[in-house]
DOMAR-462188 format. One record per residue: x, y, z of N, C-alpha, C in turn; residue number from 0; residue in three letters. Coordinates in Angstrom, 2 decimals. Layout:
% residues N
((X Y Z) (X Y Z) (X Y Z) NUM "Ala")
...
//
This chain:
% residues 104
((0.84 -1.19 0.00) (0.00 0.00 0.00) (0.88 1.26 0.00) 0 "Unk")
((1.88 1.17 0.64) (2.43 2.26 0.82) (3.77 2.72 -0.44) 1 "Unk")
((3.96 1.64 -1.10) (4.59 1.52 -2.13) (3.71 2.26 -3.31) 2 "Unk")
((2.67 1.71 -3.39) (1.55 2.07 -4.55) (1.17 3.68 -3.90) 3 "Unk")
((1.23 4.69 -3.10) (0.78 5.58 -2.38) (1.90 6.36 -2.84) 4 "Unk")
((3.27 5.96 -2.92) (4.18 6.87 -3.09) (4.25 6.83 -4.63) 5 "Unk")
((4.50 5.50 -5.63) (3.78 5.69 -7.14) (2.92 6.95 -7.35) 6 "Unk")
((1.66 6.81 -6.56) (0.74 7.70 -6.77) (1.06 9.10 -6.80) 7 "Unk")
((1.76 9.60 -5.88) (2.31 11.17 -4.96) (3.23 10.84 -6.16) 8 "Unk")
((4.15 10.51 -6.64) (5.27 10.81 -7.73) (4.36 11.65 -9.23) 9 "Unk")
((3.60 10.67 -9.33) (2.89 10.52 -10.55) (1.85 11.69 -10.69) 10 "Unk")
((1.34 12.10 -9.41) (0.58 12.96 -9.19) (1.56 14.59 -9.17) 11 "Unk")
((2.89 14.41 -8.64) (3.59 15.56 -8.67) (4.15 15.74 -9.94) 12 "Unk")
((4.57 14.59 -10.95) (4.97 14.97 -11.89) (4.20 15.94 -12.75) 13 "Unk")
((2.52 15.46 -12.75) (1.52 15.92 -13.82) (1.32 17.29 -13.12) 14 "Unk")
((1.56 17.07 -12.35) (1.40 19.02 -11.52) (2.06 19.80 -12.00) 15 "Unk")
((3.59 19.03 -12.03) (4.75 20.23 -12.52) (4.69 20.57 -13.63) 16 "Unk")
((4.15 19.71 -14.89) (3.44 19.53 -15.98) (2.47 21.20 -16.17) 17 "Unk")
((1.62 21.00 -15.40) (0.56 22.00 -15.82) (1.22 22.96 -16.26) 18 "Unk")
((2.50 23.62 -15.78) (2.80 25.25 -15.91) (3.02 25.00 -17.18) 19 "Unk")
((4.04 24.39 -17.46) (4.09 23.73 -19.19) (3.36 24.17 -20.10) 20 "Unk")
((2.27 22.74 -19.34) (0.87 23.16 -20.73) (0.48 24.62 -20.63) 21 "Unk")
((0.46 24.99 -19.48) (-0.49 26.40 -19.56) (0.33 27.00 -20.32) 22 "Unk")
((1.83 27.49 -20.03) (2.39 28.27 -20.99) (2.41 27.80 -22.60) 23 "Unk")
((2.60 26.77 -22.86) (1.90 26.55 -24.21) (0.24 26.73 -24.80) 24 "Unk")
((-0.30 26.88 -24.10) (-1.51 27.23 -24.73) (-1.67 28.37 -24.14) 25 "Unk")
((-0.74 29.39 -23.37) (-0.74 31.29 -23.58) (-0.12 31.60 -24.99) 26 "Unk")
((0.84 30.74 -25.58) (1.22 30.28 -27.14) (0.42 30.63 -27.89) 27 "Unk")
((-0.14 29.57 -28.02) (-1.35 29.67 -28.93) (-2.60 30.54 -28.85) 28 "Unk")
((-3.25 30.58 -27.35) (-3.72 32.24 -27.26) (-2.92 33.48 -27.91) 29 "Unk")
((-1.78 33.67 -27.96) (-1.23 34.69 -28.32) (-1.36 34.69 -29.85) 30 "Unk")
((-1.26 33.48 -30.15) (-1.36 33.75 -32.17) (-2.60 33.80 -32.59) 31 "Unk")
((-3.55 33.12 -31.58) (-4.63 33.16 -32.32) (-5.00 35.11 -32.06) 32 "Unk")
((-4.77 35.47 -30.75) (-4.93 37.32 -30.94) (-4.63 37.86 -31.81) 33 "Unk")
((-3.46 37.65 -32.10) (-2.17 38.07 -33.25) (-2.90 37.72 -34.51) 34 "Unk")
((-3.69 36.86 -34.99) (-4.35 36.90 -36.23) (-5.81 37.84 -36.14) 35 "Unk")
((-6.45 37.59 -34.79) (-7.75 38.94 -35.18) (-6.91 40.06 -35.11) 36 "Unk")
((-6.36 40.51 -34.09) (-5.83 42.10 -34.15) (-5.38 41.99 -35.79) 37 "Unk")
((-4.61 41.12 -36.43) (-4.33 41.86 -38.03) (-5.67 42.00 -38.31) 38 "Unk")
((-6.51 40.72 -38.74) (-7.66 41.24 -39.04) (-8.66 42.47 -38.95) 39 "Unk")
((-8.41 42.76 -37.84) (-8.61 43.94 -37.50) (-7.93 45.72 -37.70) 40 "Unk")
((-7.19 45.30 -37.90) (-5.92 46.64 -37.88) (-5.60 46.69 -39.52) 41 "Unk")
((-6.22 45.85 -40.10) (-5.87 46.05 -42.21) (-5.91 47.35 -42.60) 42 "Unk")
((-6.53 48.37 -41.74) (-6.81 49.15 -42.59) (-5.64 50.18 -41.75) 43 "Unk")
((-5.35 50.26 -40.70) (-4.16 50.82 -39.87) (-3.02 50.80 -40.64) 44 "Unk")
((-3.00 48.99 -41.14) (-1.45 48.75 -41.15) (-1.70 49.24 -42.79) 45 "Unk")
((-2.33 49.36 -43.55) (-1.85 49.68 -44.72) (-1.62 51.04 -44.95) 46 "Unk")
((-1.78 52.04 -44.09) (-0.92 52.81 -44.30) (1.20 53.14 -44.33) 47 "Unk")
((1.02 52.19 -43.25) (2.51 52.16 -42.99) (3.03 51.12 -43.98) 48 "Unk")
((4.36 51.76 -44.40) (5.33 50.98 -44.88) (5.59 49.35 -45.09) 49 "Unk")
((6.18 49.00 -45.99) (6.68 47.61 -45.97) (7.69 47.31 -44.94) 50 "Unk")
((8.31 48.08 -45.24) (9.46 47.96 -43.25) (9.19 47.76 -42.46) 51 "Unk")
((8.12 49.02 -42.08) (7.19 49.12 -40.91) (6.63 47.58 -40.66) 52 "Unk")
((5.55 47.45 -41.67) (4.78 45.93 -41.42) (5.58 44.90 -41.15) 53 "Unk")
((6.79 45.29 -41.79) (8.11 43.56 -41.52) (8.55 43.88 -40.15) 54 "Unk")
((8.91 45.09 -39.33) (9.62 45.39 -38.35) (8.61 44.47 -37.47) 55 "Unk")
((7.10 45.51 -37.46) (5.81 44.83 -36.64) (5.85 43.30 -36.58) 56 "Unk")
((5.54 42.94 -38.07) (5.88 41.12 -37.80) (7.25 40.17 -37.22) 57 "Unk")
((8.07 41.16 -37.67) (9.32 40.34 -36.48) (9.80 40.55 -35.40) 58 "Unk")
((9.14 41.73 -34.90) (8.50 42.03 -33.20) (8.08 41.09 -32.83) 59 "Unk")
((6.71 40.93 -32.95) (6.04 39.70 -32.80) (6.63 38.36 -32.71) 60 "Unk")
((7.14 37.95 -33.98) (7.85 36.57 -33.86) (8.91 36.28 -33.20) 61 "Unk")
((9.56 37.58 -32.94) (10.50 37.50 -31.62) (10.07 37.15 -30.03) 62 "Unk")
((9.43 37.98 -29.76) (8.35 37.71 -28.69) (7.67 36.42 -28.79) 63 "Unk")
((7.22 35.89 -29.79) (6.09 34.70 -29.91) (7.54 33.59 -29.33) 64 "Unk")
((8.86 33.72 -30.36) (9.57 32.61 -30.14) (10.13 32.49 -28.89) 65 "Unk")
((10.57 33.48 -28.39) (11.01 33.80 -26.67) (10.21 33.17 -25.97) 66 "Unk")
((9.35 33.36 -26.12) (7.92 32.79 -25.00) (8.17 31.00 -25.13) 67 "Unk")
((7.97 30.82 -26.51) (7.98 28.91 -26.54) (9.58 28.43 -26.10) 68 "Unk")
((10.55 29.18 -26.15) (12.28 28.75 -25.56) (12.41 28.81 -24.34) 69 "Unk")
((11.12 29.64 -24.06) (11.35 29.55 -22.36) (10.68 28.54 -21.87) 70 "Unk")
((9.36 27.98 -22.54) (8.65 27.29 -22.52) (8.99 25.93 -22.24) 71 "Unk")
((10.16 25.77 -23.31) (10.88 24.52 -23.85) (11.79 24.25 -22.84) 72 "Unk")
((12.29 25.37 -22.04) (13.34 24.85 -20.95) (12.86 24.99 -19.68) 73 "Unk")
((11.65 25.49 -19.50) (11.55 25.31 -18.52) (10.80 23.31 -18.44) 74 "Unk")
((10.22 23.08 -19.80) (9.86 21.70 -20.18) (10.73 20.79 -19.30) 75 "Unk")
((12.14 20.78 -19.97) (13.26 20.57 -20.24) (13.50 20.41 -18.30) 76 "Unk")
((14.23 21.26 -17.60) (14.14 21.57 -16.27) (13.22 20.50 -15.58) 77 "Unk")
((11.76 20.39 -15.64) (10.71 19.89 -14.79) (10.88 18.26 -15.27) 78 "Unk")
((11.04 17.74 -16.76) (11.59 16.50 -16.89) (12.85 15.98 -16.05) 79 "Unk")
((13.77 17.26 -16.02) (14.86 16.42 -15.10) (14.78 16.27 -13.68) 80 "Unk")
((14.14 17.28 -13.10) (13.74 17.37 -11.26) (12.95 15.88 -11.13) 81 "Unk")
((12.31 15.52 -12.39) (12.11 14.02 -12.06) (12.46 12.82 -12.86) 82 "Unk")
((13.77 13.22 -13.13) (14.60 12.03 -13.44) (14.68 11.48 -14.91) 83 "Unk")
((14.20 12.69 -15.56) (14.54 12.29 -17.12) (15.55 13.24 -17.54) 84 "Unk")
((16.33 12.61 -18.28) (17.05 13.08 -18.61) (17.75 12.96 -20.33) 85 "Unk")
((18.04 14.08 -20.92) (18.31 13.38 -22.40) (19.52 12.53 -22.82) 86 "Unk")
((19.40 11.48 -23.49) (20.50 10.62 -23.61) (20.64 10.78 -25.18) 87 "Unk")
((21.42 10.66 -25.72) (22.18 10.62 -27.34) (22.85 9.37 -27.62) 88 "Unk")
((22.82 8.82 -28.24) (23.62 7.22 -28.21) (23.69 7.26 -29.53) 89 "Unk")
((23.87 8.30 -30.19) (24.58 8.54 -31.45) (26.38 7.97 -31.47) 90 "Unk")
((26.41 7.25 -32.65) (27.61 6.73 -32.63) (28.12 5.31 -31.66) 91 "Unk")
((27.27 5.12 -30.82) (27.58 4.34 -29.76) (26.68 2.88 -30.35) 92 "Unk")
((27.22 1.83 -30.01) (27.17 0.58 -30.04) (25.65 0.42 -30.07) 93 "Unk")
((24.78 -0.71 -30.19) (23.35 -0.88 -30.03) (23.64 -1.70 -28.76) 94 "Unk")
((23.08 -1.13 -27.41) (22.68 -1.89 -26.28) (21.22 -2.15 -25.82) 95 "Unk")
((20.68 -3.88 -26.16) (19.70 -3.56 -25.74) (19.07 -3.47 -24.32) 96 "Unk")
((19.86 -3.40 -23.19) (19.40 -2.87 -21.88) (19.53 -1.22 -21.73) 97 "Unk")
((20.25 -0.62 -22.56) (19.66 0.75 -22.56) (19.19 1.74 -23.81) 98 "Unk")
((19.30 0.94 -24.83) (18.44 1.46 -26.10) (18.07 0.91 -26.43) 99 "Unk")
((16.43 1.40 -27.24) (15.08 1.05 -28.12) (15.51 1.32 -29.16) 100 "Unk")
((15.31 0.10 -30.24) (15.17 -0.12 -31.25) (13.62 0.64 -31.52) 101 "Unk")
((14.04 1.49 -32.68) (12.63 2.14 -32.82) (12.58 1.77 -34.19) 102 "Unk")
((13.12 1.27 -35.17) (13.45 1.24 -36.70) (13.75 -0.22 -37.28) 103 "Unk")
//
């Protein structure tokens, strides 16, 4: 019981640490989906300004949009290892099958 109780509390803390994750990925996708009405909205704003202008505006944005998912990604990255994952590469290295999957 008490074996299966601490399973549980692991499993249960992992998917917790999880949430911030997801949430910040789907403030992601909230953000693009804004980012497409506001253009929708602003067509008639932005066509006054420049081609510069409009490229500067859009790679504002995609700067910001990509910052947000790198932070996203490490903080991913971070919360996998506090519980014990960690990335392995076995590029170049021998086929072992007690610690690599044959996926191919």
């Amino acid at each position: 019981q008490e074996v299966s109780n601490a399973k549980d509390f692991a499993i249960t803390k992992f998917a917790k640490d999880l949430l911030e994750v997801t949430d910040n990925f789907q403030r992601a996708l909230n953000y693009l989906e804004e980012l497409k009405n506001d253009n929708k909205n602003n067509e008639q704003e932005n066509a006054n300004k420049s081609e510069t202008e409009k490229l500067k505006i859009k790679l504002d944005l995609y700067n910001d949009f990509s910052e947000g998912v790198i932070i996203t990604k490490d903080n991913l990255i971070k919360t996998l290892k506090l519980h014990g994952v960690i990335e392995y590469s076995p590029t170049n290295e021998k086929f072992d099958p007690n610690i690599h999957e044959a996926l191919v």
